[in-house]
N, C-alpha and C positions, 0 to 999 in steps of 0.2 A: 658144506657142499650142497648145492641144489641138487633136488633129486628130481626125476625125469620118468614115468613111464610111458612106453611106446606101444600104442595096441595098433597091430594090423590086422586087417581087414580085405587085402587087394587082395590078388592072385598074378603071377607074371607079371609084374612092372620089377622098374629101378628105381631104387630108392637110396639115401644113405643108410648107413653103420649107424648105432645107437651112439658108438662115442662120436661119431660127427654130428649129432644133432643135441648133446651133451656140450661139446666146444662152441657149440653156435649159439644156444640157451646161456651158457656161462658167461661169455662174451657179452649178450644183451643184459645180467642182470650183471654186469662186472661193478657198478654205481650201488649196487644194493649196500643196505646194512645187515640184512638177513639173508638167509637161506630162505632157499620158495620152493615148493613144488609144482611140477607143468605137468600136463598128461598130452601126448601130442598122439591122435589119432589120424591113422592113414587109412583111409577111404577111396572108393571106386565114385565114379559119376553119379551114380545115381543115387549113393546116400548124400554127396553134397549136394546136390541138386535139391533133395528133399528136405534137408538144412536150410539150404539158401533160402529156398521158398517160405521155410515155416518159418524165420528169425530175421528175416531182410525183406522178404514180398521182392525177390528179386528171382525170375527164372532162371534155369540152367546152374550147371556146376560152376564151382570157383575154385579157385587154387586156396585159399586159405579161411576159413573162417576160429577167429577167436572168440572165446566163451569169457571172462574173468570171471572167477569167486568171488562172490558178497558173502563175506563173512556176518553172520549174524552178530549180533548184538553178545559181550561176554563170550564167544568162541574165541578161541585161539587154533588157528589152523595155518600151517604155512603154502598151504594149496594157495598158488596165483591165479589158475584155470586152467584153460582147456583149448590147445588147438588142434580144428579138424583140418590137416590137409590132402588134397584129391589127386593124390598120384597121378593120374593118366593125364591131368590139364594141366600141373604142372610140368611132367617132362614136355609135354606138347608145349607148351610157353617156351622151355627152354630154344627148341630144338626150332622155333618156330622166330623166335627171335636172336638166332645163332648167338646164345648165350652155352658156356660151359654149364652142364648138366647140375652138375653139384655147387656150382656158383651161386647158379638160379636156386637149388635148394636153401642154400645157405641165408639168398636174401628175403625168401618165403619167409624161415623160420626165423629169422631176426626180425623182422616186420611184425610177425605175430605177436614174437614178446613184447613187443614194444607198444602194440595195440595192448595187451596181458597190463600193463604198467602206466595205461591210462593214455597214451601217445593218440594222436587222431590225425587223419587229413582231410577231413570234411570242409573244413574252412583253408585259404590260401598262407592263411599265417601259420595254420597248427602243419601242414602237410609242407610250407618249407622246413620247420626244426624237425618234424622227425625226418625225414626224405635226406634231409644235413648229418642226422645222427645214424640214418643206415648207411649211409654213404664210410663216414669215417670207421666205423664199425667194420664196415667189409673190407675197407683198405689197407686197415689194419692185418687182415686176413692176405691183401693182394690180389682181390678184386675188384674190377676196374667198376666206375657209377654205374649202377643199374638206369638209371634214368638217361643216360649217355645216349643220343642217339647215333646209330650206327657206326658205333663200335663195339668189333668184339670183345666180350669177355676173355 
């Protein structure tokens, strides 16, 4: 079973259940051969902000950033990485893009793993296959494209 630790950091937001962000990890490594470990940090604006800045040269908070482990040389560790995400922009995304709250979670943290697993969308070839693979992913779930314009979740 992949193991999962949740460190919070917020104060007053809404977030998911640890098993919902357990089923939405599962779900993105369901292709694996191994078990992995994620450690997914939930943060306020102003530590992602200060993430963002130091590891992107990008202002302002974000809803997701992922870390992967480099496993050194001869370690064996089933740590995959690390994702920080920023409660307060994420429900905002949600609630801003009349997305169901936990839907919009769900494709955060599926997005993450998948970044965790080497996935990219920097280029228009790499961000159709993953953007394809969150798609089926979530719909398997019964949640509608996130990239769907205007419709709701």
């Amino acid at each position: 079973m992949n193991r999962l630790e949740i460190q919070n950091v917020t104060q007053g937001e809404a977030f998911p259940e640890p098993s919902q962000f357990q089923q939405w990890v599962d779900l993105a490594l369901a292709g694996q051969t191994t078990d992995h470990e994620i450690v997914i940090r939930l943060v306020d604006e102003s530590e992602s902000a200060g993430l963002n800045e130091q590891y992107r040269q990008k202002q302002g908070a974000t809803n997701i950033l992922s870390f992967p482990f480099e496993k050194p040389v001869g370690i064996e560790l089933d740590l995959l990485g690390d994702l920080v995400i920023c409660v307060p922009v994420v429900n905002t995304e949600a609630a801003q893009q009349n997305k169901r709250l936990f839907d919009h979670w769900a494709h955060i943290t599926i997005h993450g793993v998948l970044h965790l697993l080497g996935y990219d969308h920097s280029e228009d070839d790499d961000a159709e296959q993953m953007e394809s693979l969150e798609i089926q992913l979530l719909h398997s779930l019964h949640i509608a494209n996130p990239y769907q314009e205007d419709t709701p979740s």
